[in-house]
C-alpha positions in Angstrom: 40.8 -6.9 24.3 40.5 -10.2 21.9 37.7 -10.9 23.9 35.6 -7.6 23.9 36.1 -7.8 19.3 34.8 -11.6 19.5 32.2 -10.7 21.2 30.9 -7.4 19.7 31.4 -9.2 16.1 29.1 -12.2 17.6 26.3 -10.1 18.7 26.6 -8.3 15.5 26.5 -11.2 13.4 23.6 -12.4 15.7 21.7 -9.5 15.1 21.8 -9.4 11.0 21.1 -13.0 10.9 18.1 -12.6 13.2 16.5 -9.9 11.3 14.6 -11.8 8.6 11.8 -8.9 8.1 14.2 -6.4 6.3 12.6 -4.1 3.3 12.1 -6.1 0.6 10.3 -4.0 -1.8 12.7 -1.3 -2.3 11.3 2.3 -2.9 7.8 0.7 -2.5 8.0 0.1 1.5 7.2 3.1 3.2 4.2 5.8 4.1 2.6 7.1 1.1 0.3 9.6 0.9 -2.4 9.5 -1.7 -2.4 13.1 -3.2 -4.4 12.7 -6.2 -7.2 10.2 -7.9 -8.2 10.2 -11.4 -10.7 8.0 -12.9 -12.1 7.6 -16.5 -15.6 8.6 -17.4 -16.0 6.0 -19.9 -13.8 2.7 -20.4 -12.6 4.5 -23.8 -12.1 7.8 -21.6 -8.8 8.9 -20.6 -8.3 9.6 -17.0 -10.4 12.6 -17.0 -12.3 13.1 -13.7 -9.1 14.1 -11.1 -10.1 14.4 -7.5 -7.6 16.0 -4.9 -6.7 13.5 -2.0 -4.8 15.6 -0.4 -7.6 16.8 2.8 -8.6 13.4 3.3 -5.2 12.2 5.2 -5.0 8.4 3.3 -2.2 6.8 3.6 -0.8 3.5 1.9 2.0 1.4 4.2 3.9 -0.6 1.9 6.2 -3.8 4.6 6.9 -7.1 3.4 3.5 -8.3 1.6 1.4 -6.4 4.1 -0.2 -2.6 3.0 -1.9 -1.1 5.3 -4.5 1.7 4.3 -5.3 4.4 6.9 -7.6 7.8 6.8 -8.7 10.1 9.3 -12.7 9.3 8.2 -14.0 5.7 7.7 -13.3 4.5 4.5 -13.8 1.1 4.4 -17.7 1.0 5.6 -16.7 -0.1 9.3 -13.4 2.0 10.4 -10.6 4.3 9.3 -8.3 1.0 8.2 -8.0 -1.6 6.1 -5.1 -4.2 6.1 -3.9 -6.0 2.4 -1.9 -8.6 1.3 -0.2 -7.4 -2.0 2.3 -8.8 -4.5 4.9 -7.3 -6.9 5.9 -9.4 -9.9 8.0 -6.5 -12.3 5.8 -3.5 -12.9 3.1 -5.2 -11.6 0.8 -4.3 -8.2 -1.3 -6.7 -7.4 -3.6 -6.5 -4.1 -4.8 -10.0 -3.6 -7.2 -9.7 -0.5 -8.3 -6.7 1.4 -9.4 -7.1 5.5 -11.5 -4.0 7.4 -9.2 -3.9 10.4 -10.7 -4.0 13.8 -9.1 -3.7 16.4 -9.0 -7.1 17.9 -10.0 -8.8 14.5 -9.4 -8.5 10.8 -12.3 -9.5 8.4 -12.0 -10.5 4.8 -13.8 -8.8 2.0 -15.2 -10.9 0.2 -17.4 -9.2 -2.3 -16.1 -8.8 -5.6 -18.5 -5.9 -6.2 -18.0 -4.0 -3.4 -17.3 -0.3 -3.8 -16.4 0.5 0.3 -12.8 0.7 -0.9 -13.0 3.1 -3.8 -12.6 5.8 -2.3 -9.0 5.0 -1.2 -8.2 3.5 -5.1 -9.2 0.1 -4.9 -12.4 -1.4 -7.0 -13.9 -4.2 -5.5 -11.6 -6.4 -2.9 -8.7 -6.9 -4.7 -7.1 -4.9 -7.7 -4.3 -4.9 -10.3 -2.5 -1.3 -10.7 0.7 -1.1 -13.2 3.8 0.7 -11.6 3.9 3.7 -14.1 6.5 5.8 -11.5 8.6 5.0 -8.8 10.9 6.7 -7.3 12.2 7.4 -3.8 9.6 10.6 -3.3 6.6 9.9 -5.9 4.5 7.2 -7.0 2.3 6.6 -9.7 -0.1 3.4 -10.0 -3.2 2.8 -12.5 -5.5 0.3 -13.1 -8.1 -0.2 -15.9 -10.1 2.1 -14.3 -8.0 4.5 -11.6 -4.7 6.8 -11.7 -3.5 7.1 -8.1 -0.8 9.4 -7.7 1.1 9.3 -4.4 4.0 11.3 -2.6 6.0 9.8 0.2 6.4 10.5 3.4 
């Protein structure tokens, strides 16, 4: 019977030490769907020109530094997803390189200026959003220029 407890806690303890890709990003990680998009008119604008989301089926995957953006029409210029690499540093959201996933291959936007991604929130290929709500069912980002609000699922 000793033998049977020594052994379960062993293989438990082996398990929780080998799982090193836990949630680290609390109510963050997850499927969200982007439900609404509001951008300003003007820089001195408020956000004043809303667009539902809600038909186009885009989603944002938050895991570990990795956010993956998927839609049911090509968003991106090339296909239906684009892959991320993201940091959050307090209220902070920072997307620090954005890929058009292939695929077999992932390939780096590099264009500052590019507008492929607006459609799904982001301006150019990488962009800064402040966490104004987050909670375990709604999120809220906005950047200079968009307000993305977002519900999970």
């Amino acid at each position: 019977m000793k033998i049977k407890h020594f052994v379960t806690i062993l293989f438990l303890l082996t398990l929780v030490l080998s799982c090193d890709k836990l949630p680290s990003n609390g109510d963050l990680d997850g499927k969200w769907m982007l439900e609404h998009s509001y951008v300003r008119s003007t820089p001195d604008a408020s956000f004043d020109v809303h667009t539902d989301r809600r038909a186009e089926s885009i989603s944002w995957n938050f895991q570990l530094d990795l956010l993956s953006i998927v839609s049911h029409a090509i968003h991106n210029g090339e296909t239906t997803e684009t892959v991320a690499r993201f940091s959050v540093n307090g209220d902070r959201l920072d997307i620090t390189k954005t890929y058009i996933h292939y695929r077999d291959r992932d390939v780096e936007l590099t264009d500052p200026n590019t507008t492929c991604l607006e459609g799904v929130g982001i301006r150019g290929n990488a962009d800064s959003y402040r966490i104004v709500s987050l909670s375990s069912g709604h999120l809220i980002l906005c950047s200079d220029t968009d307000s993305l609000i977002f519900a999970k699922k």
